[in-house]
PQR file of N, CA, C, O and H, with PARSE charges and radii, in Angstrom:
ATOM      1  N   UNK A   1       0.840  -1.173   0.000 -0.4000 1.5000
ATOM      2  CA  UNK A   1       0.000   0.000   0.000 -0.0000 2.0000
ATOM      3  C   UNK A   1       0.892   1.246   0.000  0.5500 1.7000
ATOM      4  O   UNK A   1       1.927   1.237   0.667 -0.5500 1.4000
ATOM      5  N   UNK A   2       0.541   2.301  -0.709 -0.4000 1.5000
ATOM      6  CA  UNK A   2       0.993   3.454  -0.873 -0.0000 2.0000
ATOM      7  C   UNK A   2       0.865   4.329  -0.090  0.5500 1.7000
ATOM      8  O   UNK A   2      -0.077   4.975  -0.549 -0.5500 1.4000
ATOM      9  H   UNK A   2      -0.300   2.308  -1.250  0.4000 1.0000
ATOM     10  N   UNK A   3       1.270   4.927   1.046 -0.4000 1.5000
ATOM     11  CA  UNK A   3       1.225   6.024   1.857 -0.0000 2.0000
ATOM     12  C   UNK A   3       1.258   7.579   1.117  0.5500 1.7000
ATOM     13  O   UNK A   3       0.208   8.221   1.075 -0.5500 1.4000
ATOM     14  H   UNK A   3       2.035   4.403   1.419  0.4000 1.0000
ATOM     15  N   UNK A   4       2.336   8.060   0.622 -0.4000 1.5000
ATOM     16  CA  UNK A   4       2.504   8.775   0.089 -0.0000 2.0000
ATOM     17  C   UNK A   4       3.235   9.128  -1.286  0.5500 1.7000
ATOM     18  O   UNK A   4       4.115   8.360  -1.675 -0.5500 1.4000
ATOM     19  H   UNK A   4       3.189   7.538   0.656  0.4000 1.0000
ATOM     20  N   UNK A   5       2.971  10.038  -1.890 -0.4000 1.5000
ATOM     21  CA  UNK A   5       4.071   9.848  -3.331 -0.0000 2.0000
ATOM     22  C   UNK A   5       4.717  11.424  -3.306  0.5500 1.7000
ATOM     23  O   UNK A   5       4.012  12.397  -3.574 -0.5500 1.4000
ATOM     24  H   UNK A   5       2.257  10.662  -1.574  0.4000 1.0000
ATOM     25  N   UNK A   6       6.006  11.526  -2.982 -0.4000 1.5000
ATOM     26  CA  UNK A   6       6.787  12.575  -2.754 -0.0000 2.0000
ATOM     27  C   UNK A   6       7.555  12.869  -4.526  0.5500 1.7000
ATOM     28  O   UNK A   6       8.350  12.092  -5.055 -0.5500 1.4000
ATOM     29  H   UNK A   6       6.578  10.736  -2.764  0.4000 1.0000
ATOM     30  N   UNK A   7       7.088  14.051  -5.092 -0.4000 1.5000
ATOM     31  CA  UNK A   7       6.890  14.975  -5.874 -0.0000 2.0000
ATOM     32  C   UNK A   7       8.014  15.523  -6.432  0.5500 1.7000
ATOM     33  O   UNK A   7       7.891  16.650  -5.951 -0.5500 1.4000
ATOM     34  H   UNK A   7       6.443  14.683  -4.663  0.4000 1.0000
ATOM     35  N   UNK A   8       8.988  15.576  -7.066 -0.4000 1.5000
ATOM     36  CA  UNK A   8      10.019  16.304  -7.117 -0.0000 2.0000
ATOM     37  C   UNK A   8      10.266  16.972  -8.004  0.5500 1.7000
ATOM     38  O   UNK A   8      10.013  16.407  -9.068 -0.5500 1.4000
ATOM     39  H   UNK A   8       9.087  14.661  -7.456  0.4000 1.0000
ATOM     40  N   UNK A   9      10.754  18.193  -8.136 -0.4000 1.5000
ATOM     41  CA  UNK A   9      10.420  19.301  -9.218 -0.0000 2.0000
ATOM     42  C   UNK A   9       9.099  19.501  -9.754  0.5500 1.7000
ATOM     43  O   UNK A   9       9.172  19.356 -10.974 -0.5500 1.4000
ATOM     44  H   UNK A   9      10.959  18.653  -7.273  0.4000 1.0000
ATOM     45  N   UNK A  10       8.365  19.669  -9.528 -0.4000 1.5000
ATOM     46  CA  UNK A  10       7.067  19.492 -10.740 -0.0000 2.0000
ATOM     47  C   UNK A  10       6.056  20.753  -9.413  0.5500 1.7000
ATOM     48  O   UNK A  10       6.382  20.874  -8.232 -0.5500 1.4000
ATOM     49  H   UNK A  10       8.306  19.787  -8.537  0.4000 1.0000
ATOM     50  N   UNK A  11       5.174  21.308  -9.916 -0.4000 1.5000
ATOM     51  CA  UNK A  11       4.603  22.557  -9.254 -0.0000 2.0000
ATOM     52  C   UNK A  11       3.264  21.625  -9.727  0.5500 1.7000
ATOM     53  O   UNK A  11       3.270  21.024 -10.802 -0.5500 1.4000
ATOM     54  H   UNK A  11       4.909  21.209 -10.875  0.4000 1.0000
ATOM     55  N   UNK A  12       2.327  21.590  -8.961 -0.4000 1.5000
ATOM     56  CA  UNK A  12       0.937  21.287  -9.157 -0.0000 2.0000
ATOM     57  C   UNK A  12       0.186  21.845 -10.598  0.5500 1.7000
ATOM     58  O   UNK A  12       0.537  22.934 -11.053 -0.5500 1.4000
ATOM     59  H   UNK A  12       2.322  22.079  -8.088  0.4000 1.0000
ATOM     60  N   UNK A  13      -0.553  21.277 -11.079 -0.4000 1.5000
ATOM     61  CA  UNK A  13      -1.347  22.075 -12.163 -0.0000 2.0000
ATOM     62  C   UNK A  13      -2.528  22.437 -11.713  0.5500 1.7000
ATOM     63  O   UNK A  13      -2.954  22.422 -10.558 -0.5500 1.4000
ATOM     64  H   UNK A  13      -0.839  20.392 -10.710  0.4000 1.0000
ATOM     65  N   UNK A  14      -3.222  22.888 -13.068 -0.4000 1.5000
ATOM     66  CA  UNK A  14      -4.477  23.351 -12.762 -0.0000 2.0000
ATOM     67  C   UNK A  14      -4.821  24.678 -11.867  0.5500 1.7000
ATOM     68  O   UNK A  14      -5.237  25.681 -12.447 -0.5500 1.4000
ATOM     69  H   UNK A  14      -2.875  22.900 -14.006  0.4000 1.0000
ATOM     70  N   UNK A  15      -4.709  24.675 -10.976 -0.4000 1.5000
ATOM     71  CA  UNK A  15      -4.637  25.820 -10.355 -0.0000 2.0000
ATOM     72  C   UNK A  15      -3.724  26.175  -9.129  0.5500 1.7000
ATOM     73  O   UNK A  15      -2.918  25.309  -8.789 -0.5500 1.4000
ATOM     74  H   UNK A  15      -4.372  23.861 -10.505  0.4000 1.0000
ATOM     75  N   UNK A  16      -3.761  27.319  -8.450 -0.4000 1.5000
ATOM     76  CA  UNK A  16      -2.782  27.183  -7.267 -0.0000 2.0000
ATOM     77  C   UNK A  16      -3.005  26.417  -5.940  0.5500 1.7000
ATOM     78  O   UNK A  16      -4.065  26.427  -5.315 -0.5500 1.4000
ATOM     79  H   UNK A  16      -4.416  28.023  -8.727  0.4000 1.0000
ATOM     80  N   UNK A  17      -1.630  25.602  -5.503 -0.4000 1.5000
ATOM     81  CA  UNK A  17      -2.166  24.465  -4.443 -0.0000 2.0000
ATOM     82  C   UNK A  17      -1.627  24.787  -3.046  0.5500 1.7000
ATOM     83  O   UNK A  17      -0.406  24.940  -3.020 -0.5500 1.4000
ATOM     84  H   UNK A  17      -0.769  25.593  -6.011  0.4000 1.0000
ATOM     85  N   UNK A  18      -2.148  24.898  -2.095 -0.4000 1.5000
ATOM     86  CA  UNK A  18      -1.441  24.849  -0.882 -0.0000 2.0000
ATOM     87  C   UNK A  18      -1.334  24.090   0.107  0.5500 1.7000
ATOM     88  O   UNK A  18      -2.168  23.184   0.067 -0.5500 1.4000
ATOM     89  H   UNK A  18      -3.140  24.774  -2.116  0.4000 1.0000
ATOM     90  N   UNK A  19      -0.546  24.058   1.142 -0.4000 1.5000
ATOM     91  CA  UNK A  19      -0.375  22.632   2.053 -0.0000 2.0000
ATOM     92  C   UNK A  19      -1.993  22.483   2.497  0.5500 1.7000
ATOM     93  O   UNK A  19      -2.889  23.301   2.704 -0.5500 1.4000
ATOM     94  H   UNK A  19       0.131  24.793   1.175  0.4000 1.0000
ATOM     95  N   UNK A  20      -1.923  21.359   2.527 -0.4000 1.5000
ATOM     96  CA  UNK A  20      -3.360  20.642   3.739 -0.0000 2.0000
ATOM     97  C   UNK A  20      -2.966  21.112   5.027  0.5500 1.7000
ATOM     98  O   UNK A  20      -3.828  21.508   5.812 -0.5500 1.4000
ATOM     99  H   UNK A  20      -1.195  20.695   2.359  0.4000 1.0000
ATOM    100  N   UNK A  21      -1.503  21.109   5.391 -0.4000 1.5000
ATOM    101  CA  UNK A  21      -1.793  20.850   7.052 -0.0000 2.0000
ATOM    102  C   UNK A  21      -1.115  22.750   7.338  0.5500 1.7000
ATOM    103  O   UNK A  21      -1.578  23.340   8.315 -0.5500 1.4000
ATOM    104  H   UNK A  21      -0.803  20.787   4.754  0.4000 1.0000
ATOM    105  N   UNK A  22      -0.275  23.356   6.608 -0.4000 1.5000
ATOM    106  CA  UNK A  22      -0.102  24.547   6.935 -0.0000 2.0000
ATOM    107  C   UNK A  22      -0.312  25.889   6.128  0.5500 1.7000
ATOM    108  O   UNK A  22       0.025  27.025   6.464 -0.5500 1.4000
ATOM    109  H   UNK A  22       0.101  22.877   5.814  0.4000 1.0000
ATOM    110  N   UNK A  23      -1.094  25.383   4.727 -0.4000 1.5000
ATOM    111  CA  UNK A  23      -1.545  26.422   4.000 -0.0000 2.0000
ATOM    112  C   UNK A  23      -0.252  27.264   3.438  0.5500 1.7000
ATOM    113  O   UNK A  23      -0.431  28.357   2.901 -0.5500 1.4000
ATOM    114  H   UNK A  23      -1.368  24.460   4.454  0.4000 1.0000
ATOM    115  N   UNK A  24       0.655  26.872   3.542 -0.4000 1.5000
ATOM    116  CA  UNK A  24       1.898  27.891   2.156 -0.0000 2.0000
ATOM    117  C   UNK A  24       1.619  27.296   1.114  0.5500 1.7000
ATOM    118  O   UNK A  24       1.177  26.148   1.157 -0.5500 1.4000
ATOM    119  H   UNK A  24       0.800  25.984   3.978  0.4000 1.0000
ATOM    120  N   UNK A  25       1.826  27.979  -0.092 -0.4000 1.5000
ATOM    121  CA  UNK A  25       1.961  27.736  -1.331 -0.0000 2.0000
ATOM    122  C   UNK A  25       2.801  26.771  -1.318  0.5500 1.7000
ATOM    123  O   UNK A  25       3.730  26.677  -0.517 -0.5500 1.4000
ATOM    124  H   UNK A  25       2.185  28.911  -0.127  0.4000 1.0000
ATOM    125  N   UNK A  26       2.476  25.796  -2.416 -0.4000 1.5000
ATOM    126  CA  UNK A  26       3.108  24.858  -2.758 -0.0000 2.0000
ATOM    127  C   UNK A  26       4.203  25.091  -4.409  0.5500 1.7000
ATOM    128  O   UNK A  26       3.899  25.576  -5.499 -0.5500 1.4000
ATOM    129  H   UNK A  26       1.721  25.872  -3.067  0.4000 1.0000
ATOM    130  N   UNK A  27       4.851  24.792  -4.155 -0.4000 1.5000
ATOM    131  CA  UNK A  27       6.074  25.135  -5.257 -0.0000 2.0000
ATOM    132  C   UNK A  27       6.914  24.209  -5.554  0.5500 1.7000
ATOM    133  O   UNK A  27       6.566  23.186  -4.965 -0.5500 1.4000
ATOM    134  H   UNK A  27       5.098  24.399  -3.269  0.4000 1.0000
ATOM    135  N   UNK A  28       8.112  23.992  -6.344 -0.4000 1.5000
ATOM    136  CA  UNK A  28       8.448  22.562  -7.143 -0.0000 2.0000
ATOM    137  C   UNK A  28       8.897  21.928  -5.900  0.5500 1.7000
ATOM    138  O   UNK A  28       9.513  22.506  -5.005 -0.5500 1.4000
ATOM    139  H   UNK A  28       8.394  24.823  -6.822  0.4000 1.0000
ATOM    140  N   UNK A  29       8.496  20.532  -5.912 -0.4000 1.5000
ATOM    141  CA  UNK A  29       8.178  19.444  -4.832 -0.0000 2.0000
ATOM    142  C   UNK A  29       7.495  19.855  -3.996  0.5500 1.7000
ATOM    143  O   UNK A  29       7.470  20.921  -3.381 -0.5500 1.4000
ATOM    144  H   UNK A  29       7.996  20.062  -6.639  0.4000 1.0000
ATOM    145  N   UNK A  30       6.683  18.614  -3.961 -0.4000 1.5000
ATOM    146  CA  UNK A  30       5.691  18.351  -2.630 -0.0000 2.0000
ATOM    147  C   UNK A  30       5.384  16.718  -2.599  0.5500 1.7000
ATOM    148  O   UNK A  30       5.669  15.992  -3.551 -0.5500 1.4000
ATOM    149  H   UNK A  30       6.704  17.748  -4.461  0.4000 1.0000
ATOM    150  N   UNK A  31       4.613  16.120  -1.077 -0.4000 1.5000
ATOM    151  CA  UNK A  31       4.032  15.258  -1.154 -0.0000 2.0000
ATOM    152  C   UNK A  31       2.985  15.227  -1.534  0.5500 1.7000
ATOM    153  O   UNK A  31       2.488  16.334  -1.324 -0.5500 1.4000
ATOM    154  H   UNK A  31       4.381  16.709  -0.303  0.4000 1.0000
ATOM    155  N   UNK A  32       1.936  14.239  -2.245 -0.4000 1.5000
ATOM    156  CA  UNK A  32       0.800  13.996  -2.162 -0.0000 2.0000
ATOM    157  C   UNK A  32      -0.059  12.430  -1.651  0.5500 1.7000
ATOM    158  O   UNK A  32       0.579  11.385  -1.789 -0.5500 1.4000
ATOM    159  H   UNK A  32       2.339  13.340  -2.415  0.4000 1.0000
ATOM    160  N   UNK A  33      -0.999  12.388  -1.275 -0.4000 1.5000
ATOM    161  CA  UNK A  33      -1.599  11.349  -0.174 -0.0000 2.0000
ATOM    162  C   UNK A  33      -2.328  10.794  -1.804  0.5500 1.7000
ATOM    163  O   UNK A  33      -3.287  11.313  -2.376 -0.5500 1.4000
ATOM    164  H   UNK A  33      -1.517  13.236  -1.163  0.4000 1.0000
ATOM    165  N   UNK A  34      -1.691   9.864  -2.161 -0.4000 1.5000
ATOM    166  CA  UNK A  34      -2.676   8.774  -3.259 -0.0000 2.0000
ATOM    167  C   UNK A  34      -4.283   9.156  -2.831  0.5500 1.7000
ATOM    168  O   UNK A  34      -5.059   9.969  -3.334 -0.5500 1.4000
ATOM    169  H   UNK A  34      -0.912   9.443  -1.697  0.4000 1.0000
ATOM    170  N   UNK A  35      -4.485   7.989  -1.404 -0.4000 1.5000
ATOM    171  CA  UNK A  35      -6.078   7.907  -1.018 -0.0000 2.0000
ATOM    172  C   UNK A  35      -6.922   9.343  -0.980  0.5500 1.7000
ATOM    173  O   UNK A  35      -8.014   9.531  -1.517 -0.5500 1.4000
ATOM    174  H   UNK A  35      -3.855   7.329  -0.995  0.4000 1.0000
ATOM    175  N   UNK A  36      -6.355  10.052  -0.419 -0.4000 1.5000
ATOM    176  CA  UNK A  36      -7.070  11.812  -0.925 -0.0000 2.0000
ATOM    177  C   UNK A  36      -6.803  12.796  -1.347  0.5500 1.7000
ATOM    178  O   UNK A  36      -7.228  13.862  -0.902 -0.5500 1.4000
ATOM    179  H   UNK A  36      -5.468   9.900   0.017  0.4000 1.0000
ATOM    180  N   UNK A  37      -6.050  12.679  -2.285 -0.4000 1.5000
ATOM    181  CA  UNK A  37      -5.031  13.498  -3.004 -0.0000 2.0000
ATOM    182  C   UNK A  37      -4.875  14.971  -2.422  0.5500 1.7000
ATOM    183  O   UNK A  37      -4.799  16.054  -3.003 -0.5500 1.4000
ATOM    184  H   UNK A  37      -5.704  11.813  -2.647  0.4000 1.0000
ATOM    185  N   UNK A  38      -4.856  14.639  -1.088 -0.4000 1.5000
ATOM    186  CA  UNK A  38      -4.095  15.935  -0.218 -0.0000 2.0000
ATOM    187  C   UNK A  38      -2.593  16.374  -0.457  0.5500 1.7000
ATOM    188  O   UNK A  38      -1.831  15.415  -0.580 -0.5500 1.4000
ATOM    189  H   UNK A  38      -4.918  13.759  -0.616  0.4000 1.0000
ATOM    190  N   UNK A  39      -2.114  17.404  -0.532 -0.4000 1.5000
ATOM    191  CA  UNK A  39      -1.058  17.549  -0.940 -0.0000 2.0000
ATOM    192  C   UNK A  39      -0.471  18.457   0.312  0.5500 1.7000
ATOM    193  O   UNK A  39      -1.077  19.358   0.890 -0.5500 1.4000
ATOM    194  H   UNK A  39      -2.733  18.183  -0.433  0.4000 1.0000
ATOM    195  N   UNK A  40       1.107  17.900   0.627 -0.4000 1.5000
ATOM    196  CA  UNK A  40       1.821  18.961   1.941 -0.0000 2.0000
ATOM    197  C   UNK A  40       3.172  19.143   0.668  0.5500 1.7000
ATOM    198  O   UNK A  40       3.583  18.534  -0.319 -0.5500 1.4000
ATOM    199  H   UNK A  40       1.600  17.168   0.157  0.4000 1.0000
ATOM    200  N   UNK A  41       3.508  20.459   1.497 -0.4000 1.5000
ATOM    201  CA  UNK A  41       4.474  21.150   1.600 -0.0000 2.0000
ATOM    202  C   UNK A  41       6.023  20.211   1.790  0.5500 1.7000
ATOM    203  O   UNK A  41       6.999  20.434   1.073 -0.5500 1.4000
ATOM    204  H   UNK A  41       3.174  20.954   2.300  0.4000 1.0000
ATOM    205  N   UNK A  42       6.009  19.389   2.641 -0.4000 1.5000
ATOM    206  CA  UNK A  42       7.329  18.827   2.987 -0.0000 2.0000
ATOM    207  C   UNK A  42       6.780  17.687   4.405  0.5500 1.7000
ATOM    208  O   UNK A  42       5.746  17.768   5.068 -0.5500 1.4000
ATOM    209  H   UNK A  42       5.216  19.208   3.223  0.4000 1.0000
ATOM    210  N   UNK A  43       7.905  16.678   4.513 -0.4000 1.5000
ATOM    211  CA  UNK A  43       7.455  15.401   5.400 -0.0000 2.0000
ATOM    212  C   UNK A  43       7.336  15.793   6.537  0.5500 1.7000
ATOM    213  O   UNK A  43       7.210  14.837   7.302 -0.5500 1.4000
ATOM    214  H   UNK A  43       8.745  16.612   3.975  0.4000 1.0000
ATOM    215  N   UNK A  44       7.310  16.888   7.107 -0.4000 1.5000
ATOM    216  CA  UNK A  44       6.947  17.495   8.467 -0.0000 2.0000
ATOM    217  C   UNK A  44       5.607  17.757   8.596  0.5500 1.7000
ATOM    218  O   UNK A  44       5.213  17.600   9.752 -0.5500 1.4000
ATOM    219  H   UNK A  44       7.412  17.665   6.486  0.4000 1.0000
ATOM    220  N   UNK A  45       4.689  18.135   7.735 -0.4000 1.5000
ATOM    221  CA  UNK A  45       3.500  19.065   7.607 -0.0000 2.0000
ATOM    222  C   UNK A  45       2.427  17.525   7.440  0.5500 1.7000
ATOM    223  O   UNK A  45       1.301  17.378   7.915 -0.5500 1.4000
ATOM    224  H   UNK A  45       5.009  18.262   6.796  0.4000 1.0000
ATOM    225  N   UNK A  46       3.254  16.489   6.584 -0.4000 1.5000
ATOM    226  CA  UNK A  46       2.773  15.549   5.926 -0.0000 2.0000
ATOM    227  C   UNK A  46       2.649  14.593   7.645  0.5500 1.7000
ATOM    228  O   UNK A  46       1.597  14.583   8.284 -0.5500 1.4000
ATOM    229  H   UNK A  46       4.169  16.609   6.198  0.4000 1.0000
ATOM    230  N   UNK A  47       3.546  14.091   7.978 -0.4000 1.5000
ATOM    231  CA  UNK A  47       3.549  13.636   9.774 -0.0000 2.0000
ATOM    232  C   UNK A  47       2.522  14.170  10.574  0.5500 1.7000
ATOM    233  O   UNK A  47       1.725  13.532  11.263 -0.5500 1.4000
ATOM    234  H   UNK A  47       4.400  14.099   7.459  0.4000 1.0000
ATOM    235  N   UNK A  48       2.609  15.521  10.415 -0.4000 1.5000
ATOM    236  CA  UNK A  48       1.427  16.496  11.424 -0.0000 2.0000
ATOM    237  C   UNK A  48       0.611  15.961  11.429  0.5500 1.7000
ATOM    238  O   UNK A  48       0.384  15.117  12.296 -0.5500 1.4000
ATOM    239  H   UNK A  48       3.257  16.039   9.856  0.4000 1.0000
ATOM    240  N   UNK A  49      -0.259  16.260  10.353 -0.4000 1.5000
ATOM    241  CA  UNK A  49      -1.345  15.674   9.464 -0.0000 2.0000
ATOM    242  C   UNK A  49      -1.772  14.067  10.131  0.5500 1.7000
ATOM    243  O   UNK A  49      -2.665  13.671  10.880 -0.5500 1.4000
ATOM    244  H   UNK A  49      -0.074  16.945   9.649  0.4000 1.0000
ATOM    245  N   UNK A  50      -0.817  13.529   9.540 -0.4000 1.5000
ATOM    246  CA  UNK A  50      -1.098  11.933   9.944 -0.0000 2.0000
ATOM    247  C   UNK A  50      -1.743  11.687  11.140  0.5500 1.7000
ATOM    248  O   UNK A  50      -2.808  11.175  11.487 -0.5500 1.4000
ATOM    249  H   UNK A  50      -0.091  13.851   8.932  0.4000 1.0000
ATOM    250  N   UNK A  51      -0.371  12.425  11.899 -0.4000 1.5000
ATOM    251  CA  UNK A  51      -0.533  12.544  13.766 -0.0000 2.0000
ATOM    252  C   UNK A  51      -2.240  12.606  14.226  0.5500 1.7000
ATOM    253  O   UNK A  51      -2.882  11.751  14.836 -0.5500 1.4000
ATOM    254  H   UNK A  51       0.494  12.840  11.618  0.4000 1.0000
ATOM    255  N   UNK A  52      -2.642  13.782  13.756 -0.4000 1.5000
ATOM    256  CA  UNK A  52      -4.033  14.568  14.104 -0.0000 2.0000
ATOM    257  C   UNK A  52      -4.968  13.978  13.542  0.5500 1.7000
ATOM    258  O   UNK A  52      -6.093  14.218  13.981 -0.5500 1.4000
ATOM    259  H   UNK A  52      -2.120  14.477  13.260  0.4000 1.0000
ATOM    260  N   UNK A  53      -4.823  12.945  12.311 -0.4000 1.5000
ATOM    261  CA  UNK A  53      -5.505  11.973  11.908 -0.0000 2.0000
ATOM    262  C   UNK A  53      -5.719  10.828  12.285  0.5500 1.7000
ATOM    263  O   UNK A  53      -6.571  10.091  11.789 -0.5500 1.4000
ATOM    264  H   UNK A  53      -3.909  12.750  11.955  0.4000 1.0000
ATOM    265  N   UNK A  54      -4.817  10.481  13.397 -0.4000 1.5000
ATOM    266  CA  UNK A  54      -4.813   9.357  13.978 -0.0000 2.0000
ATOM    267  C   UNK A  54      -4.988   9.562  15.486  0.5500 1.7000
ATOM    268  O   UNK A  54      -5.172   8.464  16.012 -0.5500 1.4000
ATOM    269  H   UNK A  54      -4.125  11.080  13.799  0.4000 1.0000
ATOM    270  N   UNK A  55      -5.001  10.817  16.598 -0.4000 1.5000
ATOM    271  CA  UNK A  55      -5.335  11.147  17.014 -0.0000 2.0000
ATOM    272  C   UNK A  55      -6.955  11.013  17.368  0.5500 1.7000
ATOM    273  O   UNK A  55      -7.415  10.579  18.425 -0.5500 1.4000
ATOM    274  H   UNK A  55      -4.851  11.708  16.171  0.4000 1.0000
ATOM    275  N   UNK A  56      -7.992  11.681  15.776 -0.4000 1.5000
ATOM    276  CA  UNK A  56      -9.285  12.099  15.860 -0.0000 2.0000
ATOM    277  C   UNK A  56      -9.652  10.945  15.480  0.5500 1.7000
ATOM    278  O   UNK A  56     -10.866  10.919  15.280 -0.5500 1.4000
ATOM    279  H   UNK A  56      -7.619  12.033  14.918  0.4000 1.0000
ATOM    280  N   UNK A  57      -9.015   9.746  15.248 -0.4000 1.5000
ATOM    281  CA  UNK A  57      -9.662   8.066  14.840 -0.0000 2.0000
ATOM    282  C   UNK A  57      -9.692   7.445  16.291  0.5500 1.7000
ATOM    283  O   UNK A  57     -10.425   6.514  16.625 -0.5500 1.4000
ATOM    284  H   UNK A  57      -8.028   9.768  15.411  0.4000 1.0000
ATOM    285  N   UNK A  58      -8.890   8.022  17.011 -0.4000 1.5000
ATOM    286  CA  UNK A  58      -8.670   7.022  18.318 -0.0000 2.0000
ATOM    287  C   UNK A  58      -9.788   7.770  19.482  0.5500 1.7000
ATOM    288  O   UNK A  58     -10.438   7.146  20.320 -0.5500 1.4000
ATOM    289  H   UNK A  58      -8.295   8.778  16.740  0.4000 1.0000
ATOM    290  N   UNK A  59      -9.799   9.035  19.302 -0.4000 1.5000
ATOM    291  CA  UNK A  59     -10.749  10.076  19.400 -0.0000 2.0000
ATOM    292  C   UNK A  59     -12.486   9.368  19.826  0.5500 1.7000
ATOM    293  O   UNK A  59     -13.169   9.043  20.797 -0.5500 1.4000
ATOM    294  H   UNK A  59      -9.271   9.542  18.620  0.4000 1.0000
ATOM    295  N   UNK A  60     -12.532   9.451  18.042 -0.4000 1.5000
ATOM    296  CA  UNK A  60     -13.940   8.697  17.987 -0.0000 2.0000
ATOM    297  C   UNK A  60     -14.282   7.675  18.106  0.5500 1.7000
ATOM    298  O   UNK A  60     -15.490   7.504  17.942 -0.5500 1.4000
ATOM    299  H   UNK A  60     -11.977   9.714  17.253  0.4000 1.0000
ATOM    300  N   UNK A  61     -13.380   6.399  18.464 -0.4000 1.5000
ATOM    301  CA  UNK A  61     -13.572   5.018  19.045 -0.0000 2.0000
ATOM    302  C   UNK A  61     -13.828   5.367  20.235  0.5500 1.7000
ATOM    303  O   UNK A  61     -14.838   4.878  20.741 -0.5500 1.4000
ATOM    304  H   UNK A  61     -12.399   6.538  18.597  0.4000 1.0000
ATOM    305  N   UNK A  62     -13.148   6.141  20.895 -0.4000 1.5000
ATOM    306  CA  UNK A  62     -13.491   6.295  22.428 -0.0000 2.0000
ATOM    307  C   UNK A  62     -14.895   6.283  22.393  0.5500 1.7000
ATOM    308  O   UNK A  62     -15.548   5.402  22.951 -0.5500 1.4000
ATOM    309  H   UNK A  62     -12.328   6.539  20.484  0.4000 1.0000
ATOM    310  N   UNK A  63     -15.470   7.354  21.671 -0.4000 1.5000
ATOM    311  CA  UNK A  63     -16.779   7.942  22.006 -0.0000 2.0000
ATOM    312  C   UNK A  63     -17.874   6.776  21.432  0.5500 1.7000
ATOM    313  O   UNK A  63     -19.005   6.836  21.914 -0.5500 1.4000
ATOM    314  H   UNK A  63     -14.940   8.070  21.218  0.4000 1.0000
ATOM    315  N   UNK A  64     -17.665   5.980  20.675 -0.4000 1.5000
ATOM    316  CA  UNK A  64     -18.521   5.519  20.414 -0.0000 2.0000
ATOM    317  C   UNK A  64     -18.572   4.215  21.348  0.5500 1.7000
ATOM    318  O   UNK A  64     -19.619   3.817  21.859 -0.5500 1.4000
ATOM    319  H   UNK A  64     -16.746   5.931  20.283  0.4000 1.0000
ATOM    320  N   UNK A  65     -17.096   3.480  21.546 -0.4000 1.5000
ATOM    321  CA  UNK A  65     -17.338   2.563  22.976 -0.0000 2.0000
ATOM    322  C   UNK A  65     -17.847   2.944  23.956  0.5500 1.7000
ATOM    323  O   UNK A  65     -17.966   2.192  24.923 -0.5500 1.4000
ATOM    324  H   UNK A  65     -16.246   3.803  21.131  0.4000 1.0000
TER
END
């Protein structure tokens, strides 16, 4: 399974893209998330992300046990 696909040289098309997890412009390289084609800035922003995503999963098991 594919986690992520890290980008190199290439600037997004279509229109202008910015991080998911800290909102700067995105410019040549970035990651992007295959499953939701979220796109970060660099493997720090991309971790965050994960973190707070896995966080609000463990989150809502609580609540529903």
């Amino acid at each position: 399974m594919i986690k992520f696909v890290l980008v190199n040289d290439r600037v997004p098309t279509r229109k202008p893209f910015f991080c998911a997890c800290c909102a700067d412009r995105l410019e040549k390289g970035y990651i992007r998330e295959p499953s939701t084609d979220l796109k970060y800035c660099d493997m720090v922003c991309y971790g965050f992300s994960e973190t707070l995503a896995a966080i609000a999963t463990e989150d809502q098991a609580r609540r529903v046990s």
